[in-house]
C-alpha positions in Angstrom: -5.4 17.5 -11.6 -3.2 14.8 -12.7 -3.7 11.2 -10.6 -1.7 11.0 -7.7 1.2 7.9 -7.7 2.3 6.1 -4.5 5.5 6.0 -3.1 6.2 2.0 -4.2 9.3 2.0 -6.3 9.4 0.6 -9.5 10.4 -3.1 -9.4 13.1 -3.7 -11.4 17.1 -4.1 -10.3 18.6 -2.7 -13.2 21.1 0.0 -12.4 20.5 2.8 -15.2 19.8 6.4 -15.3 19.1 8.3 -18.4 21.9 8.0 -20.7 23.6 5.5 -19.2 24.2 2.1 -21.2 23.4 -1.7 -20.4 27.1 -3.6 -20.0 26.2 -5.3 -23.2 25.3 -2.6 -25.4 27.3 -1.6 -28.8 25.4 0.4 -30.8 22.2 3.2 -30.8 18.8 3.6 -31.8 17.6 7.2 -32.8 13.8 8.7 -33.0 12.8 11.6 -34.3 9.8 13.2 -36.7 10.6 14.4 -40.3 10.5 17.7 -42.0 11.5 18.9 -45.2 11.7 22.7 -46.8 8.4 22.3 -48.6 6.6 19.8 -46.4 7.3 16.4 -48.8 9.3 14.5 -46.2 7.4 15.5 -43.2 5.7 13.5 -41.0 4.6 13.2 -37.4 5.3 9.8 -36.5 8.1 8.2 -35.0 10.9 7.1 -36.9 13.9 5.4 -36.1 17.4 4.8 -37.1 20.0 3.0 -36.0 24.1 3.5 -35.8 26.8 1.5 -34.2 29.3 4.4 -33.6 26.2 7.4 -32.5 27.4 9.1 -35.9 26.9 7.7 -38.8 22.8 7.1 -38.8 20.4 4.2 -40.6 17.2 5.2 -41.5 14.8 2.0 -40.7 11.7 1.1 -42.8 12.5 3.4 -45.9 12.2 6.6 -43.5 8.5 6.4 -42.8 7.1 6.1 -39.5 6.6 3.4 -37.3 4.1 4.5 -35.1 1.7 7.0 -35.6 -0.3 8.8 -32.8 -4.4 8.4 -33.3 -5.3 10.5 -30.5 -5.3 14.6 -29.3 -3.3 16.2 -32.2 -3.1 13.4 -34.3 0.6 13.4 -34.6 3.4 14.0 -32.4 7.2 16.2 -31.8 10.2 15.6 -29.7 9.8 11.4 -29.5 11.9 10.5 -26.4 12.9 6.7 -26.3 14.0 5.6 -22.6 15.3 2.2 -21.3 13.4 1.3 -18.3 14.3 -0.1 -15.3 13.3 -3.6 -16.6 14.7 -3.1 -19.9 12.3 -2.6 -21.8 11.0 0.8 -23.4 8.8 3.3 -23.4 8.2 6.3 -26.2 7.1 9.8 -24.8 6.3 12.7 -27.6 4.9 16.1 -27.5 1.2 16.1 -28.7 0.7 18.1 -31.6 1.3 17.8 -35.0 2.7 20.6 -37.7 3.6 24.3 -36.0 0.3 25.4 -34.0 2.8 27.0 -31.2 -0.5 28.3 -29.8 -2.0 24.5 -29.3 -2.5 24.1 -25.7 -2.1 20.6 -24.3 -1.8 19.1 -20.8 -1.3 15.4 -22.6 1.9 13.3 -23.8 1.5 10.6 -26.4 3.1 6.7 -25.0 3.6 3.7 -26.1 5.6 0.6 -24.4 7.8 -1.5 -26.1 9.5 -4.8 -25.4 12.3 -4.3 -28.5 11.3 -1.1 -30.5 9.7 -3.5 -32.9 6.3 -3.7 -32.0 4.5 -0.8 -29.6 1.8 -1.4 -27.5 -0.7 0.1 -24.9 -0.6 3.9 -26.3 -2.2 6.1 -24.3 -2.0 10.0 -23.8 -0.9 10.8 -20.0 -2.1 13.7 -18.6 0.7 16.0 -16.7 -1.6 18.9 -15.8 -4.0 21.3 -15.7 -2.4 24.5 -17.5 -3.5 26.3 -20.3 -0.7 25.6 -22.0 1.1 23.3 -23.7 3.7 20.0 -22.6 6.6 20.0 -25.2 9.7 18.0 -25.5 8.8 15.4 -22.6 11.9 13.6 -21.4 12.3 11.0 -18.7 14.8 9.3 -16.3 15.1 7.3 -13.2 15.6 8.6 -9.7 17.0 5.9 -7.7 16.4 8.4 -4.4 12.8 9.0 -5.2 12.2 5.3 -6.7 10.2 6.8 -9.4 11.2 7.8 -13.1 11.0 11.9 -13.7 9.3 13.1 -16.1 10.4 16.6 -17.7 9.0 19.1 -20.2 8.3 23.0 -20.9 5.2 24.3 -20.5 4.0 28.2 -19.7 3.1 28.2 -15.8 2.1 31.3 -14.0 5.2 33.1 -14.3 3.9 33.6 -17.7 7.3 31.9 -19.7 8.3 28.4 -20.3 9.9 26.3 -17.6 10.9 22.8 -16.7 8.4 21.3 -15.4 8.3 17.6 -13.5 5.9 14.5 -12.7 7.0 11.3 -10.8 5.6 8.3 -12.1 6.5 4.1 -11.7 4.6 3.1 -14.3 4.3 5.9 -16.9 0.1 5.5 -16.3 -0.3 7.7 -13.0 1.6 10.9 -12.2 2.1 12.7 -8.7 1.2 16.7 -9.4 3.5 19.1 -11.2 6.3 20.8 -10.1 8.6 23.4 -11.3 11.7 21.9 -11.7 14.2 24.4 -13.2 13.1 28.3 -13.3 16.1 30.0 -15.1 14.3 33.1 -14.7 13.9 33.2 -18.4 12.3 31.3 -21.4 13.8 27.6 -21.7 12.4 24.0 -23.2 13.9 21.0 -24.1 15.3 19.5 -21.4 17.9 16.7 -21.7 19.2 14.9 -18.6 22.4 12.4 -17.8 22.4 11.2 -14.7 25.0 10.3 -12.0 28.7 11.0 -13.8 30.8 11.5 -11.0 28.6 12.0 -9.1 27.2 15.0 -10.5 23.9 15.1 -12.6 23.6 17.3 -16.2 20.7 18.9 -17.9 20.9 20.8 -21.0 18.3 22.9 -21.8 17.3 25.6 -24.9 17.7 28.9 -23.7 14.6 30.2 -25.6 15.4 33.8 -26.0 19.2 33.8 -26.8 18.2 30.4 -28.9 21.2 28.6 -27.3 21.6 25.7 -25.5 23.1 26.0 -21.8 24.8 23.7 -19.4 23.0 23.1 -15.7 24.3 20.9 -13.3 23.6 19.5 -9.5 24.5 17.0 -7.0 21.2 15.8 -6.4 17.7 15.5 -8.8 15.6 17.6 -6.3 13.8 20.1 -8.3 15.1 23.9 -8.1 18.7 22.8 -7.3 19.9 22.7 -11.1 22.2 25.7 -11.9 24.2 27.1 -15.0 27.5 27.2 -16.0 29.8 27.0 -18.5 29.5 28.1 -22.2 26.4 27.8 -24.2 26.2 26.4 -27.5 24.6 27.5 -30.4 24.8 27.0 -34.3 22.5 29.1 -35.7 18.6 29.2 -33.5 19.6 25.6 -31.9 17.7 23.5 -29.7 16.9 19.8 -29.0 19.5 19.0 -27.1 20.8 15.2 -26.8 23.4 14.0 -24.8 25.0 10.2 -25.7 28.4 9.1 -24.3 30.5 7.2 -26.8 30.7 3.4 -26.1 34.3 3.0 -26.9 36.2 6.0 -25.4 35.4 8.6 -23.3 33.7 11.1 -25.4 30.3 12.7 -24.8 28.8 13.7 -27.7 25.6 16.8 -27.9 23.4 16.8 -31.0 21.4 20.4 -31.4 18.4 20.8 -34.0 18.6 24.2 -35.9 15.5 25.8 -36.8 17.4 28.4 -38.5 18.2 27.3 -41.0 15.5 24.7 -40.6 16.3 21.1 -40.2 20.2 20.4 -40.0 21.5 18.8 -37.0 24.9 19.9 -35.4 27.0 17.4 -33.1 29.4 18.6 -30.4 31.7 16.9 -28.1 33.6 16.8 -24.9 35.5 14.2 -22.6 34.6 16.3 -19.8 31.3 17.3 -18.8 32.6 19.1 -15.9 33.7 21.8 -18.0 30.9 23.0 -19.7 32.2 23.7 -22.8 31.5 22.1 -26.4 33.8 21.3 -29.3 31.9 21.7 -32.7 32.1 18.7 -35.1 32.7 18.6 -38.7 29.5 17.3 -40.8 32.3 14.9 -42.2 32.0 13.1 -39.1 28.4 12.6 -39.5 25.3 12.1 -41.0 21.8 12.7 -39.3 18.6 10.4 -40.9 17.4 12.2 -43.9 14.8 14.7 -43.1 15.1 14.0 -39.1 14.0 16.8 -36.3 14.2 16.9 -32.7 16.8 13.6 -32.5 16.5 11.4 -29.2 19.3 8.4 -28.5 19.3 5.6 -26.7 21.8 2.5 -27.0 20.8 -1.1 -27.1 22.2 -4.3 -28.3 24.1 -6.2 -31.1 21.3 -8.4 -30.4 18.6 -5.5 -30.5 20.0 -3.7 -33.5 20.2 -7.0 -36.0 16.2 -7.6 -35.0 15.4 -3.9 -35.5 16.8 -3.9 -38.7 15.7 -7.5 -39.4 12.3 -6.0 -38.4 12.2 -2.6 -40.4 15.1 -3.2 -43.2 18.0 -0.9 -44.6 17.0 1.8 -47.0 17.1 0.5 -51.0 18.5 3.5 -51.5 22.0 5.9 -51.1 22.6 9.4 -50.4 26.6 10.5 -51.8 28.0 13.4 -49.1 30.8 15.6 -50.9 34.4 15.3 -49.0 35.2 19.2 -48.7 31.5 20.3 -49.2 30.0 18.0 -46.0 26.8 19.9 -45.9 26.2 19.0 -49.8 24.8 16.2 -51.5 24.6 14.5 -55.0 21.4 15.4 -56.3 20.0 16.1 -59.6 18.6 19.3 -60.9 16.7 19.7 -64.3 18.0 16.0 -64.9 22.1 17.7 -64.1 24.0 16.5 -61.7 25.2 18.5 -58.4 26.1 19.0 -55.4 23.7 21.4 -53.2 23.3 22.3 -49.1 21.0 19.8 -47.1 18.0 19.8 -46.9 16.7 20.5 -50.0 13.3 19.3 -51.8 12.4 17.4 -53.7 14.6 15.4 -50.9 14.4 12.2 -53.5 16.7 14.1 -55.6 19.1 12.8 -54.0 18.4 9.2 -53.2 20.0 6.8 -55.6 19.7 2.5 -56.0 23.5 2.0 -56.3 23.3 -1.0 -58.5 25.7 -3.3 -60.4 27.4 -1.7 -63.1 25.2 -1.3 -66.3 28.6 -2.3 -68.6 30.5 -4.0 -65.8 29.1 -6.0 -62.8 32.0 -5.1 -61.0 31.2 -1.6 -61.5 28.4 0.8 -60.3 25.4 2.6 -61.9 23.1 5.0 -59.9 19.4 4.4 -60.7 17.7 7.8 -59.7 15.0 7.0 -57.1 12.0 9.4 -58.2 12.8 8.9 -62.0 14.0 5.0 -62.0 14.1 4.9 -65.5 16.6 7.5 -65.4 20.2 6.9 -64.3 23.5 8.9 -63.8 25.8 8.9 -66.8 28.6 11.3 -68.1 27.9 13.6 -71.4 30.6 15.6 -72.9 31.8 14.7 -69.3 29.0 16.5 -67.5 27.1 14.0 -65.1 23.1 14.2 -65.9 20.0 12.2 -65.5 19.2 10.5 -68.7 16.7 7.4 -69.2 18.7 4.3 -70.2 18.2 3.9 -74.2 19.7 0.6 -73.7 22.8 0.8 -75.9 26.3 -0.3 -75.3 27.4 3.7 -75.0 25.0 4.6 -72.6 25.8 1.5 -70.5 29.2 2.2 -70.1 28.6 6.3 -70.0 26.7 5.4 -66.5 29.2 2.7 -65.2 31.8 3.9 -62.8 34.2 1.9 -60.6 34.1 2.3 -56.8 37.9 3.1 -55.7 39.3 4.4 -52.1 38.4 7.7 -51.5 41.5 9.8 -53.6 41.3 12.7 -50.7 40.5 10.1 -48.0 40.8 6.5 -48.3 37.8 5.8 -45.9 35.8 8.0 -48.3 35.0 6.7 -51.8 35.4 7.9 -55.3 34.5 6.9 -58.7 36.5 5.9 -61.7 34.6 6.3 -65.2 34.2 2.9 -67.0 35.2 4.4 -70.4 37.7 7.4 -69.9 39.3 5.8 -66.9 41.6 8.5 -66.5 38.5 10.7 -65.2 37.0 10.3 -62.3 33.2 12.0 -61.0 34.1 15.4 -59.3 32.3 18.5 -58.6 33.5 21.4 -60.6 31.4 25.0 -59.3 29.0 22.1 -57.6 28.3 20.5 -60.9 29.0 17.5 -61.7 31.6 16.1 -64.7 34.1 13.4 -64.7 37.7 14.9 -64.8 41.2 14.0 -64.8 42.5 13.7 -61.3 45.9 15.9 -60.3 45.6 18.5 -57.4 44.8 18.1 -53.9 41.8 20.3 -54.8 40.7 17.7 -57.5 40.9 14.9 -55.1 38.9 16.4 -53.0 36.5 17.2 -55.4 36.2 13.8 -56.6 35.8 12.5 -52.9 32.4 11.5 -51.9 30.7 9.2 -48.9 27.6 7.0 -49.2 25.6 7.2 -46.5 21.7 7.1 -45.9 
């Protein structure tokens, strides 16, 4: 049986619950595992990424992990990152690496960390005795109890997944399991906000129907959350993470889709009360490249200049199409497109945006997994050719970065030597055009993001 904790509460005087914020802080730190559709950008470590409006993400140290787990499974799903009460951190994570749905364990991987930039004292924490599994572990502090709650889903003797529940101070010891929310059906992935109005929210992944619902109560006591309102789904969704906005009053919901595999949806509301979701165009965002099972938690100016200080920005860009959101610039058989995310090879699409190769001013794209290779126009199609280091060529891949024609915070890109034309996707290839219809602005319209 898990070891028993006392009743002492935890010593800090900080006032936060799970998702709640620190006065001072204006931006967000994101964790997650990677997967891609044939296994080259996955890995079970934690990764990171940071943003400073909880939409548009930052991949930290070139997308690779972290931390890695050395223990149990050797890897781990569904990293959770909480604030504690002394303001520092702590990382929770399922145990088990890859898709054994059939590994059974009672243990969560954890680290501590003063500033996400260094982890220390990982241990796995065992939560009980089951034979059965302990996904998606979540936490939050319960100011009645004096003890942070930890929730997950494992299979207890009603033979389908619950939420279950350990009390902890010090993230070490546990008190023994509880079922904390039966919904008389399958559910995992519980995500918690505590104390808006009063009331306290916990989203969870309605297994069977593969949509997330809505539960609320007045209190944390186990068996006193309760459903209502819509649930959301895009496709088999789960993951659920709930982040308020730090300049307005907007909640925002991210779901993981399995189905298709790997693409994150985002949702909002100003009101939690109401139970009901508001899907967001994938304009409005951009999840890490490759990223599963998302967790957010803010932090400081401060915190994000040392995390990135600490892990640096990507050396490379990823181009999102305008009125194709769920597309990227990639390159195919050395031509140049626009296809769905994901997609491998994923490195396809990751480009060194570097200074113009006939104009300084101007911009080449240096192709990431063929760096000899950039983008220049032939006959006006785009494609991937390596750089014979003639004038023609040079100014054949330069292109001049000019306000977005559909959408001025949006970019496009003006050719160097038919300046007239301007890269636009044409049946999702790529040529450089004249510009005259709103369809061709949009067309031409792209955003770099990571």
């Amino acid at each position: 049986m898990a070891a028993a904790v006392p009743l002492a509460a935890a010593t800090a005087n900080l006032t936060l619950g799970a998702g709640a914020a620190h006065a001072a802080d204006s931006a967000y730190v994101m964790g997650y595992f990677t997967e891609s559709p044939s296994g080259l950008g996955t890995d079970f470590g934690l990764h990171l990424a940071v943003s400073t409006d909880g939409l548009q993400w930052m991949p930290l140290n070139q997308n690779n992990p972290v931390v890695t787990p050395t223990e149990g499974a050797g890897g781990l799903r569904d990293p959770f990152i909480m604030r504690k009460q002394d303001g520092t951190f702590v990382v929770l994570a399922t145990d088990l690496k890859g898709t054994d749905w059939n590994y059974n364990s009672q243990y969560i991987h954890l680290w501590d960390s003063t500033d996400l930039r260094t982890f220390t004292g990982y241990r796995r924490l065992k939560l009980h005795d089951m034979v059965t599994h302990s996904w998606a572990p979540e936490a939050y502090w319960d100011a009645d109890r004096g003890r942070y709650a930890i929730l997950y889903s494992s299979v207890n003797s009603s033979g389908r997944n619950v939420i279950m529940v350990n009390y902890t101070t010090d993230f070490r010891t546990v008190s023994a399991p509880q079922v904390f929310f039966d919904a008389g059906y399958d559910v995992i992935d519980a995500n918690m906000t505590v104390g808006v109005n009063g009331v306290n929210y916990m989203v969870v992944k309605n297994n069977e129907q593969e949509k997330l619902v809505n539960t609320r109560s007045t209190s944390l006591d186990p068996g006193s959350f309760v459903p209502f309102g819509t649930p959301t789904a895009h496709g088999g969704t789960e993951a659920p993470t709930v982040v308020k906005s730090l300049t307005s009053n907007t909640w925002y919901m991210w779901g993981d889709t399995y189905r298709p595999n790997g693409i994150f949806y985002a949702w909002q509301t100003t009101d939690l009360a109401a139970g009901t979701w508001t899907e967001l165009s994938q304009r409005d965002y951009t999840q890490p490249l490759s990223s599963k099972h998302s967790t957010i938690e803010t932090i400081t100016s401060t915190e994000y200049d040392n995390l990135v200080a600490r892990w640096g920005k990507p050396v490379w860009n990823r181009l999102k199409s305008y009125n194709f959101p769920n597309r990227y610039v990639r390159h195919s058989n050395f031509a140049a497109r626009i296809d769905p995310y994901p997609f491998d090879p994923y490195t396809d699409s990751q480009w060194k945006i570097m200074p113009g190769l006939a104009d300084s001013s101007g911009v080449s794209f240096q192709s990431v997994n063929n760096p000899t290779r950039y983008l220049r126009h032939y006959n006006f199609a785009l494609q991937l050719d390596v750089n014979d280091g003639t004038s023609t060529f040079a100014q054949d891949a330069t292109f001049h970065k000019v306000p977005g024609l559909a959408d001025a915070a949006w970019t496009s890109f003006r050719s160097h030597n038919f300046p007239t034309r301007y890269i636009r996707h044409y049946s999702y290839a790529l040529r450089i055009d004249p510009v005259s219809t709103a369809t061709d602005r949009a067309d031409a319209t792209f955003s770099i993001v990571y």
